[in-house]
VMD Tcl script that draws the C-alpha trace (Angstrom):
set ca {
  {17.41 -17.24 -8.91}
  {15.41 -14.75 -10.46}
  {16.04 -10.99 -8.83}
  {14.55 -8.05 -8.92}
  {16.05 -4.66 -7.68}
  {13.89 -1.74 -7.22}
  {16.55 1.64 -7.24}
  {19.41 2.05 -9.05}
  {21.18 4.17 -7.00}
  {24.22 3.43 -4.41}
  {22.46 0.73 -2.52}
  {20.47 -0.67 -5.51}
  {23.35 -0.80 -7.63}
  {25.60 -2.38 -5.52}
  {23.02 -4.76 -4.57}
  {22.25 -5.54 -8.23}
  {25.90 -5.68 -8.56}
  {26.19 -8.71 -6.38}
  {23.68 -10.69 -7.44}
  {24.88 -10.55 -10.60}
  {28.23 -11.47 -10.00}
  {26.82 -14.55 -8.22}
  {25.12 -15.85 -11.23}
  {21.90 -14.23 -10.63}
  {19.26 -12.83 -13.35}
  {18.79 -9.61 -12.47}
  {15.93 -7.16 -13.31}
  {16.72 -3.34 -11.82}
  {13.60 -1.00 -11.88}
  {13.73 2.73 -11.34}
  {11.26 5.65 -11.93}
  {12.44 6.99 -15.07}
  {14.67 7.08 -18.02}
  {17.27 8.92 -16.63}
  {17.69 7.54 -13.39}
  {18.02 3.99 -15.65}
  {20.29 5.67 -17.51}
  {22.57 6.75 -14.13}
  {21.87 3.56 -12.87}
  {23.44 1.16 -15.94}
  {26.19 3.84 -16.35}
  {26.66 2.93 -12.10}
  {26.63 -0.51 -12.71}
  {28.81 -0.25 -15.71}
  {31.80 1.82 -13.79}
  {31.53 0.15 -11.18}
  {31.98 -3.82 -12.86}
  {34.75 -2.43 -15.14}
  {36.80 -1.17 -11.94}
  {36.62 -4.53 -10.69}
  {37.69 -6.31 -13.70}
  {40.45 -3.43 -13.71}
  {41.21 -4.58 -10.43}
  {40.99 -8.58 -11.44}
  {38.10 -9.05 -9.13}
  {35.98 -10.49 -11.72}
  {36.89 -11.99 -15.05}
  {34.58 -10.02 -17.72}
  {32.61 -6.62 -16.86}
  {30.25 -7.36 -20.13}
  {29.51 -10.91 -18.94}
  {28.02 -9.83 -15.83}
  {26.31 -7.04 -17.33}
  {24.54 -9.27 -19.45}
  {22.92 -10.97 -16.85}
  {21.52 -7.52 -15.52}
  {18.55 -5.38 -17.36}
  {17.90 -2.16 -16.30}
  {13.98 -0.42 -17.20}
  {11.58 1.49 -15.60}
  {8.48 -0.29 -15.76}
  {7.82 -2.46 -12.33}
  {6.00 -5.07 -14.29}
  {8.49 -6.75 -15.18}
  {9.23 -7.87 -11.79}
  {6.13 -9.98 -12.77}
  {8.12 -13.34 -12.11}
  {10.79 -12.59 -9.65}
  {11.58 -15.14 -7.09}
  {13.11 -11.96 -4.47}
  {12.04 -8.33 -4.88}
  {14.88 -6.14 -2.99}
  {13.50 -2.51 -2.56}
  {16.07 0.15 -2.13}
  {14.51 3.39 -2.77}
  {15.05 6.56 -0.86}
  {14.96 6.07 3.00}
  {10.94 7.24 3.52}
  {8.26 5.48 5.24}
  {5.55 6.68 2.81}
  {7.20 5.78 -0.42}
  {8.01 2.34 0.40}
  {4.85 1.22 1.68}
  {3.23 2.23 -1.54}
  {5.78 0.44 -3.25}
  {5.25 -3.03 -1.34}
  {1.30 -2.17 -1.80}
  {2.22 -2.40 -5.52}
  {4.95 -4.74 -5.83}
  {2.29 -7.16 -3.78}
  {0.09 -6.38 -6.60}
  {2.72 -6.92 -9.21}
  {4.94 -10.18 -8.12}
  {2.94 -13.12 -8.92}
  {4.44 -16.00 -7.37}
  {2.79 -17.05 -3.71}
  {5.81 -17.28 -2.24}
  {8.16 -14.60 -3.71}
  {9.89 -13.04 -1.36}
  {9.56 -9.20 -0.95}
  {12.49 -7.46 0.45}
  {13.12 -3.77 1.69}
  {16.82 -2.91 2.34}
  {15.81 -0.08 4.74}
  {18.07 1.16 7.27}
  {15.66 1.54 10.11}
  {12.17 1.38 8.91}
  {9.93 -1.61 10.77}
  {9.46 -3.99 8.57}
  {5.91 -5.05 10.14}
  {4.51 -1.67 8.99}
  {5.50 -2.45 5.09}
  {4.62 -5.83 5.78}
  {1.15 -4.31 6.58}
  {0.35 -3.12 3.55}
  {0.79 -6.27 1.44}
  {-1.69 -9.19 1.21}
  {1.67 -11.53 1.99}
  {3.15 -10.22 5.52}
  {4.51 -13.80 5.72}
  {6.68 -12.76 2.54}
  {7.94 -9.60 3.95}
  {11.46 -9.23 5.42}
  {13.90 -6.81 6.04}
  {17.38 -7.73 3.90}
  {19.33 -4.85 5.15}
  {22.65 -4.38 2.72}
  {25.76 -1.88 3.63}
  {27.72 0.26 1.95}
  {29.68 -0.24 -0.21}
  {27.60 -3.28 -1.38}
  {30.40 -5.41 -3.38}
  {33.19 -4.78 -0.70}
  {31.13 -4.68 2.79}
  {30.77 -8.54 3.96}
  {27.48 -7.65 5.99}
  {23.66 -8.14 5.72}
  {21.09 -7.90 8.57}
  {17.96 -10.48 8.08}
  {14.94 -8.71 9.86}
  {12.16 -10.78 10.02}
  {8.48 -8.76 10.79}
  {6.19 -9.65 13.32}
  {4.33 -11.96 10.54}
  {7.60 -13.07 8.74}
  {7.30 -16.71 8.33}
  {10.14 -18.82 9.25}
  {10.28 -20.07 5.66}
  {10.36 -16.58 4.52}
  {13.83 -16.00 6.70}
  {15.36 -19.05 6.42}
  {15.24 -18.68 2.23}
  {16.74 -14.79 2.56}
  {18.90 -16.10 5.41}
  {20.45 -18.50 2.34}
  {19.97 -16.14 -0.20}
  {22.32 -14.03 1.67}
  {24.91 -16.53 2.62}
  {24.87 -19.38 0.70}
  {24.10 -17.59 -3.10}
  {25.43 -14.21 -2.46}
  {28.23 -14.86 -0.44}
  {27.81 -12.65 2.69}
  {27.69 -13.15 6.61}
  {24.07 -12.57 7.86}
  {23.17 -11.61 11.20}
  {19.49 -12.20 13.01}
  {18.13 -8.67 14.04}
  {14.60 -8.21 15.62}
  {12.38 -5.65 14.01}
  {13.23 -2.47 15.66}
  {14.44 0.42 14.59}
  {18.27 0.69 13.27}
  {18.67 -3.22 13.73}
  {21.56 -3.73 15.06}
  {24.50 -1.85 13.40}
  {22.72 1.52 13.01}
  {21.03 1.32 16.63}
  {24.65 1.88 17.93}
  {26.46 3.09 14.77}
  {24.23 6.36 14.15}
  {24.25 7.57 17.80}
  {27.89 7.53 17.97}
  {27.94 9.16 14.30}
  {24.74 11.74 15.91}
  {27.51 12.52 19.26}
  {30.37 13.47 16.48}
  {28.34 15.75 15.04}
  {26.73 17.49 18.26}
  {30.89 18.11 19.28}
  {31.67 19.93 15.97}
  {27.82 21.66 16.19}
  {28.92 22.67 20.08}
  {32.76 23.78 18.88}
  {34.37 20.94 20.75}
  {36.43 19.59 17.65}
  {36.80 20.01 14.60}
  {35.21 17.69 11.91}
  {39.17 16.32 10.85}
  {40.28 16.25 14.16}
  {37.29 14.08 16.07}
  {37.87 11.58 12.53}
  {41.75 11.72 12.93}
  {40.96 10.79 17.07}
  {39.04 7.77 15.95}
  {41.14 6.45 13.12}
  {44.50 6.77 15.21}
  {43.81 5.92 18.74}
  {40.99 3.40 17.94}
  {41.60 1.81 15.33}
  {38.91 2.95 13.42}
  {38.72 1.99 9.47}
  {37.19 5.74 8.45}
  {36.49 8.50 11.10}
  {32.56 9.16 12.41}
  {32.12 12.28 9.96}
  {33.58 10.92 7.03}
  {31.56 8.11 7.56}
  {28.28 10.28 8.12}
  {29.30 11.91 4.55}
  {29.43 7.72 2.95}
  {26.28 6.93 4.35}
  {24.69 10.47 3.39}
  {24.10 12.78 5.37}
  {19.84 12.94 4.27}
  {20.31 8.79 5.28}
  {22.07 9.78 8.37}
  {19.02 12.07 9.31}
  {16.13 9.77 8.27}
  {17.75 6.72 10.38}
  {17.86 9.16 13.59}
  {14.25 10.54 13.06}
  {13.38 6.55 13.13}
  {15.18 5.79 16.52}
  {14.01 8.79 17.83}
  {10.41 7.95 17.09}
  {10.43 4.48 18.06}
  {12.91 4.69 21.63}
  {11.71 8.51 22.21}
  {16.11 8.43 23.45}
  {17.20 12.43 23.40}
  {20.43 10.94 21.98}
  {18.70 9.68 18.69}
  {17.34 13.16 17.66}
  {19.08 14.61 14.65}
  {21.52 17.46 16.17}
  {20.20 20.77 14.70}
  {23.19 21.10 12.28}
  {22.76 17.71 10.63}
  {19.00 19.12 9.48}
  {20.27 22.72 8.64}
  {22.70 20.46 6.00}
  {20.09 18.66 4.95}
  {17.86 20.96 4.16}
  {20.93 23.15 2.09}
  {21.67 20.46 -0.08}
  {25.14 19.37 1.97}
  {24.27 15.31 1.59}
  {28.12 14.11 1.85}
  {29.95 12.38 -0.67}
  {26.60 12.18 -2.90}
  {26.38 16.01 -3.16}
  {29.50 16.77 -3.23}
  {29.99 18.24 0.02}
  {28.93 17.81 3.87}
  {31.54 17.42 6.68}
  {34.52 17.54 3.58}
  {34.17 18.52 0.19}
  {34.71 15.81 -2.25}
}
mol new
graphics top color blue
foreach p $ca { graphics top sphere $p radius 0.5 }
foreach p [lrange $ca 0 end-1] q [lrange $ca 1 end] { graphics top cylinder $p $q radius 0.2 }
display resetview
């Protein structure tokens, strides 16, 4: 299948990643030279730790089957367009207005791999809402088994059923149905219990190590709430709580004061450098 990634960054990476190491042609678009040039050298580290690691057979053979540019015309004759630019409203639905413009098969599927964006409202934009659907990856891409399917109000069945496939049958992964509102599923319950970690180490409850050392040994937890808040990103972590908040108007799904101080100083998590832990 012909695939085209839009973003090069964690999410697009990864999600070019996997395509490609499914057999897939891959075309990878981002803005400029050297975010291309972050994005193959992402790619590249990334497929040579897992042929370090014997998870695939030859880094160079799946890089071959991805090409990395920065004009979004050559996603001319892709069969699937996955978006996966930075989490904002504005600068995905002029994306989809031009990727509508741009993709030239009828029934190419457009794809946003937003967190908690509606998927009707980019839908809205295009001339093919029936094309439109949410394909909603996690991080990490290559390890995390997951992907949400969020069909828009105008999502035809066709539309889900082929992304549904896409998912599971070419890619590998274990899709779940979600309806279009905002988080989906995982981040509708995931980012208000991240949001009530934070509030306790904004209020002095506990510290940051101690409320992720409560987690990971008396429940089992894989990674505690604020390390996991630094993984996602902590600018991610914000835009998916303004979205809930909008949407369910739910006190619990504002973004606690301290969250936007970090923001807004540069403290993104793991991508920065530093947010709840320095890395």
């Amino acid at each position: 299948m012909r695939v085209g990634v839009v973003g090069c960054g964690l999410m697009g990476a990864g999600i070019a990643e996997v395509c490609a190491r499914a057999g897939q042609d891959v075309v990878v678009v981002e803005s400029d030279a050297d975010r291309a040039a972050a994005g193959r050298a992402r790619l590249t580290a990334s497929l040579e730790k897992a042929q370090a690691k014997g998870k695939i057979d030859s880094a160079a053979e799946v890089l071959e089957r991805i090409s990395v540019g920065e004009d979004l015309q050559a996603l001319g004759d892709r069969e699937i367009v996955i978006e996966a630019i930075a989490e904002d409203e504005s600068l995905k639905a002029a994306l989809f207005a031009q990727l509508d413009q741009i993709v030239k098969a009828s029934d190419a599927i457009l794809a946003t791999n937003t967190s908690s964006i509606p998927i009707s409202r980019l839908a809205a934009v295009t001339g093919r809402p029936e094309n439109v659907i949410g394909v909603h990856f996690f991080n990490p891409v290559p390890v995390l088994s997951l992907v949400e399917i969020v069909p828009g109000l105008l999502t035809a069945d066709e539309t889900t059923r082929r992304a549904t496939d896409f998912a599971q049958d070419v890619l590998g992964k274990h899709a779940i149905r979600s309806p279009d509102r905002a988080g989906f599923v995982v981040n509708a319950l995931l980012i208000p219990f991240v949001l009530s970690a934070i509030r306790m180490v904004e209020a002095g409850f506990a510290t940051a190590e101690d409320i992720d050392e409560g987690l990971v040994r008396g429940a089992a937890h894989p990674m505690g709430p604020l390390r996991l808040a630094d993984l996602i990103g902590l600018d991610t972590t914000a835009a998916v709580a303004r979205s809930l908040y909008e949407e369910f108007k739910e006190p619990l799904f504002a973004p606690p004061p301290l969250l936007l101080r970090m923001v807004e100083t540069g403290l993104l998590g793991r991508k920065s450098g530093r947010g709840f832990y320095t890395y």
